[in-house]
BAFI-3210 file (N, C-alpha, C; in Angstrom, 3 decimals, decimal comma, padded with zeros to 6 digits):
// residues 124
n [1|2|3|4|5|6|7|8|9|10|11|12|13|14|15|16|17|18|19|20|21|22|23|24|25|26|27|28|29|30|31|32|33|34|35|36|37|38|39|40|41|42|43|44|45|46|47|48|49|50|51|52|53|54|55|56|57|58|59|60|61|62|63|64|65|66|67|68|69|70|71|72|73|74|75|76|77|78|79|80|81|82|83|84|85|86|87|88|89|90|91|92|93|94|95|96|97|98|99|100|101|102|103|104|105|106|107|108|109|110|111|112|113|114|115|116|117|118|119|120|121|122|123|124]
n.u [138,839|136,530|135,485|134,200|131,308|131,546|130,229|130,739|131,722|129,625|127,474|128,447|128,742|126,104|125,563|127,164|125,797|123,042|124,124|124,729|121,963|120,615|121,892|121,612|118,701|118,732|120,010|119,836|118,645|117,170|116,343|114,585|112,426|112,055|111,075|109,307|107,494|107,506|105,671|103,537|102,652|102,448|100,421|098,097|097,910|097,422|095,001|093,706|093,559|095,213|096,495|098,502|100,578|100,911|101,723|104,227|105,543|105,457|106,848|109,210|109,932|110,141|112,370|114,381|114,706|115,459|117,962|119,004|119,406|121,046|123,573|123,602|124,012|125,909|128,841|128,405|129,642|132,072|133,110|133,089|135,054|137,179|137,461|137,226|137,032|135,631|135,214|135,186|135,063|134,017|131,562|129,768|129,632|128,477|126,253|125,233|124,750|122,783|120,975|120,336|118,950|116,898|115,969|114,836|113,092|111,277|110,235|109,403|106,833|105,458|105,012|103,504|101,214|100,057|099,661|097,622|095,930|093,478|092,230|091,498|090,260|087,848|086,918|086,199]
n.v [080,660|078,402|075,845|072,136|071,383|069,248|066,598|064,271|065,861|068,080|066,769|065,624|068,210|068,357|066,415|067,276|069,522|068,636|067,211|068,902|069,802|068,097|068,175|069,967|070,419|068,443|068,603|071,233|073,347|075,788|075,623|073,866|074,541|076,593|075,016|073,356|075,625|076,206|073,622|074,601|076,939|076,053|074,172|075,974|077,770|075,358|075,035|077,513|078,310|079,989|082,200|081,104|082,950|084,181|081,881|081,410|083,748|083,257|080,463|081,924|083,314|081,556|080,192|081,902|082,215|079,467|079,467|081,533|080,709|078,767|079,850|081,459|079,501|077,914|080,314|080,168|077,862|077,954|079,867|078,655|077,341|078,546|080,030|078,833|079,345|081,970|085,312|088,749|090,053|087,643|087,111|089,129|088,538|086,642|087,059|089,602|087,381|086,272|088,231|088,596|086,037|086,769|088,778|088,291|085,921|087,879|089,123|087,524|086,855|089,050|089,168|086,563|087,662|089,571|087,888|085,866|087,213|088,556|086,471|085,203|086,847|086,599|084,272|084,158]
n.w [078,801|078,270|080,123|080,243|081,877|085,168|085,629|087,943|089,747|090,342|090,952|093,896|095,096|095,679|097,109|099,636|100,217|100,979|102,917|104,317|104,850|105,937|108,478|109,552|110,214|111,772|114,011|114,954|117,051|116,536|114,318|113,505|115,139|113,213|110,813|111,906|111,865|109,027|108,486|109,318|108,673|105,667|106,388|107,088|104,214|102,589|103,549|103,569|101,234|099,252|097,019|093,712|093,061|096,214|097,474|096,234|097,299|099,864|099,985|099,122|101,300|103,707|102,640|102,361|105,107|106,417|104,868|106,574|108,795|108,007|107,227|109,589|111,524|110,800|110,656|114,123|114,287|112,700|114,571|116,933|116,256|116,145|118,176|121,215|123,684|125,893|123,656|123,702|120,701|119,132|120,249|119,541|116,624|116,282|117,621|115,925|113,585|114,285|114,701|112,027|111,174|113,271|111,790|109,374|109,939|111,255|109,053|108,169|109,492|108,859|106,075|106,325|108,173|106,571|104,386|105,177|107,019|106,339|105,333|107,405|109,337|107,804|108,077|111,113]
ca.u [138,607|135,467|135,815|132,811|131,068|132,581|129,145|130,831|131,974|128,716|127,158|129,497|128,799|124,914|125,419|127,734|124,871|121,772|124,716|124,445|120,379|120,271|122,500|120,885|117,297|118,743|120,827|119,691|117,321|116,430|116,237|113,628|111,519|111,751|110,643|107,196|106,606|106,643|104,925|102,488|102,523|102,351|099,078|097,453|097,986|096,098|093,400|092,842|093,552|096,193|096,824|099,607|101,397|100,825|102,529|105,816|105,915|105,367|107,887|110,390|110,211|110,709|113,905|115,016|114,666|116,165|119,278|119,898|119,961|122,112|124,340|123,875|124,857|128,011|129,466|128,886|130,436|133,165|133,666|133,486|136,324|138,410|137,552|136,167|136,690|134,621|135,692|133,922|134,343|133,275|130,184|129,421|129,836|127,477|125,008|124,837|124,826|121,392|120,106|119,860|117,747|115,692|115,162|114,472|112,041|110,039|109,873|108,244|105,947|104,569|104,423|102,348|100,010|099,353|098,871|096,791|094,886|092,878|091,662|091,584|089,291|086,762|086,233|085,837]
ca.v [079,405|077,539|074,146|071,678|070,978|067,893|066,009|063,898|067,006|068,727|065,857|065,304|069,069|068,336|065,589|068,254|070,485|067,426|066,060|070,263|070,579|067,275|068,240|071,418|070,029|066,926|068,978|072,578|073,825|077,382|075,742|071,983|075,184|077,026|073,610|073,256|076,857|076,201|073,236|075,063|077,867|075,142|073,654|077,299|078,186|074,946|075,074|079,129|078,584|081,409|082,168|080,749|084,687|083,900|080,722|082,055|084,630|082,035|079,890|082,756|083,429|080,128|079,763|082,745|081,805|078,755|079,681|082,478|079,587|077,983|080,453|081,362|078,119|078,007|081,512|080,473|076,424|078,583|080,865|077,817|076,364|079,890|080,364|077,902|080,296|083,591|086,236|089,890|089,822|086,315|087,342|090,386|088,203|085,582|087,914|089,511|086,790|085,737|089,522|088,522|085,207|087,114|090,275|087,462|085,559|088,964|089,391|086,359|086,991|090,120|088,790|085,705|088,437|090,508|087,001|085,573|087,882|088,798|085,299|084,273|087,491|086,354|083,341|084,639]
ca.w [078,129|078,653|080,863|080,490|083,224|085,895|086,305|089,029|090,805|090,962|092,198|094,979|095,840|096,272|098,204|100,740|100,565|101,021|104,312|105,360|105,277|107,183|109,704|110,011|110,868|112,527|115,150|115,240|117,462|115,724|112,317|113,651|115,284|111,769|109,885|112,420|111,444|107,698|108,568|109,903|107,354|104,622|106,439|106,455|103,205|101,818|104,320|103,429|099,879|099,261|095,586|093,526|093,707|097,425|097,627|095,714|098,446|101,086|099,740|099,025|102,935|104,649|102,190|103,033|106,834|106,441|104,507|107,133|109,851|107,497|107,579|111,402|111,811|109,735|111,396|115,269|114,099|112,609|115,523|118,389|116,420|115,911|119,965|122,089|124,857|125,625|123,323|123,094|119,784|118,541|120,930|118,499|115,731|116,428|117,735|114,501|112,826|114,905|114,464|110,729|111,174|113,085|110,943|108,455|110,507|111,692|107,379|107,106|110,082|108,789|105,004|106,834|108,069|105,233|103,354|106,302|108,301|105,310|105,099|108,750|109,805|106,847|108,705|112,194]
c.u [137,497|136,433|134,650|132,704|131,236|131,033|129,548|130,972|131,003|127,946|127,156|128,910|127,345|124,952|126,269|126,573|123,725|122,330|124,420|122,950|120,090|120,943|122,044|119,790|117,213|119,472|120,356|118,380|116,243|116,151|114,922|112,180|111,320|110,721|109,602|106,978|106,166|105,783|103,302|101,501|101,362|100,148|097,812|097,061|097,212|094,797|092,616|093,025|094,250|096,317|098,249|100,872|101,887|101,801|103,953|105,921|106,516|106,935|109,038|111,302|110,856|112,304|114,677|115,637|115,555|117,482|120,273|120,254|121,043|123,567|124,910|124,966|126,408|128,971|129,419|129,649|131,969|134,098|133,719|134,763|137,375|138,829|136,746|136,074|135,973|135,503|134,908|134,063|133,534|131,195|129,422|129,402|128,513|126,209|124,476|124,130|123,051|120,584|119,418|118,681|116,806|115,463|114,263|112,800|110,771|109,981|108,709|107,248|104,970|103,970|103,675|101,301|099,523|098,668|097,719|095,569|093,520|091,563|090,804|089,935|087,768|086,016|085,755|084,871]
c.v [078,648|076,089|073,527|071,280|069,571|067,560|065,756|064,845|067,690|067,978|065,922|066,989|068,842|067,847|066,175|068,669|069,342|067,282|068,040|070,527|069,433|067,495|069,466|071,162|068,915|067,359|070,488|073,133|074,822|076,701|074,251|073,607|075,878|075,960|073,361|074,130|076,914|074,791|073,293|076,140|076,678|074,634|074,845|077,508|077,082|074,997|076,804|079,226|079,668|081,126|081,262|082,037|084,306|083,202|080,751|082,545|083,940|081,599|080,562|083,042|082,187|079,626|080,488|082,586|080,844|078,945|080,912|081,633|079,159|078,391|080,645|080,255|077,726|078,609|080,963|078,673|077,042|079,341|080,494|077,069|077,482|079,898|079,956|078,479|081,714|084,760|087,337|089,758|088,706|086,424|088,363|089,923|087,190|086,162|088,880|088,693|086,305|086,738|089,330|087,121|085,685|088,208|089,446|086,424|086,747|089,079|088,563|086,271|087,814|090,145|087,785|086,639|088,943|089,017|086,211|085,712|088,284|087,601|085,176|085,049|087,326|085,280|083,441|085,676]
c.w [078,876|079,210|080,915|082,191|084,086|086,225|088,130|089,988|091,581|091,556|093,724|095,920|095,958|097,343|099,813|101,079|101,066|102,789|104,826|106,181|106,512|108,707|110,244|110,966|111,809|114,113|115,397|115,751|117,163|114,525|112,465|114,316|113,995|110,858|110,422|111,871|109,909|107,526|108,640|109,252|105,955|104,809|106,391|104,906|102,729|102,670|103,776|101,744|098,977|097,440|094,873|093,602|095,127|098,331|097,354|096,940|099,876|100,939|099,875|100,751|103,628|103,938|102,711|104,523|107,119|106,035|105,728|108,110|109,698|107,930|109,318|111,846|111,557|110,591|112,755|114,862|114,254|113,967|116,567|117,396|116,559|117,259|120,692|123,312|124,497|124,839|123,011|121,695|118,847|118,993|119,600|117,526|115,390|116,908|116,176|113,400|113,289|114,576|113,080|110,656|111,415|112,672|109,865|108,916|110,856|110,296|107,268|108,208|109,378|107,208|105,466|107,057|107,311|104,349|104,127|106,837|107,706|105,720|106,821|109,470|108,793|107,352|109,899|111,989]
res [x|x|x|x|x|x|x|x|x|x|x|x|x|x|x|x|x|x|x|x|x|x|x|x|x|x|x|x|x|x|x|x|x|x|x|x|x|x|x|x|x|x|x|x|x|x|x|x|x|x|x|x|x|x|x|x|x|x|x|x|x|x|x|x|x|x|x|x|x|x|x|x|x|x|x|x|x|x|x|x|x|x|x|x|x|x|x|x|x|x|x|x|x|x|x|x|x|x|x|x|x|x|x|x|x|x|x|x|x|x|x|x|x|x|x|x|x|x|x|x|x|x|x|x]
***
């Protein structure tokens, strides 16, 4: 059976997600260094003039990046409240969980180069 949709509800769940991204970038040290880099990205890309194709790509990456922080973030929160003391596995858990930011971050390094280096060595 269909249920219409609860405006107020979904609301309410942005404004969770809006109080998550701020607390992300307002407290997290891996994710305020992420946010210079697409800063930094961002100022590239109009200075070298990257296509609109380009820019999707771009974009696709730094979300990507960010949401895995997100996550990161979530999993070791979760796993200092499960065990605020040293546990091997919580260790293994949270290391994982970091392995994936940065598989995610080296992605969007090496799609920066290919979209980049192109440009960069045209000017040099």
């Amino acid at each position: 059976m269909n249920q219409p949709i609860n405006i107020r509800k979904a609301i309410r769940s942005f404004r969770y997600a809006g109080a998550g991204i701020y607390s992300l970038f307002r407290y997290e040290n891996n994710a305020k260094i992420h946010l210079l880099a697409a800063f930094a990205v961002f100022a590239a890309g109009i200075y070298l003039k990257i296509s609109g194709a380009e820019w999707c790509i771009i974009v696709i990456q730094i979300a990507l990046v960010w949401a895995a922080e997100a996550f990161n973030t979530a999993i070791e929160k979760l796993a200092d409240l499960v065990s605020p003391d040293y546990h091997p596995t919580i260790k293994v858990v949270k290391d994982v969980a970091a392995a994936g930011v940065l598989l995610l971050a080296i992605s969007a390094i090496i799609v920066g180069g290919i979209i980049f280096l192109p440009r960069i060595f045209e000017i040099v």
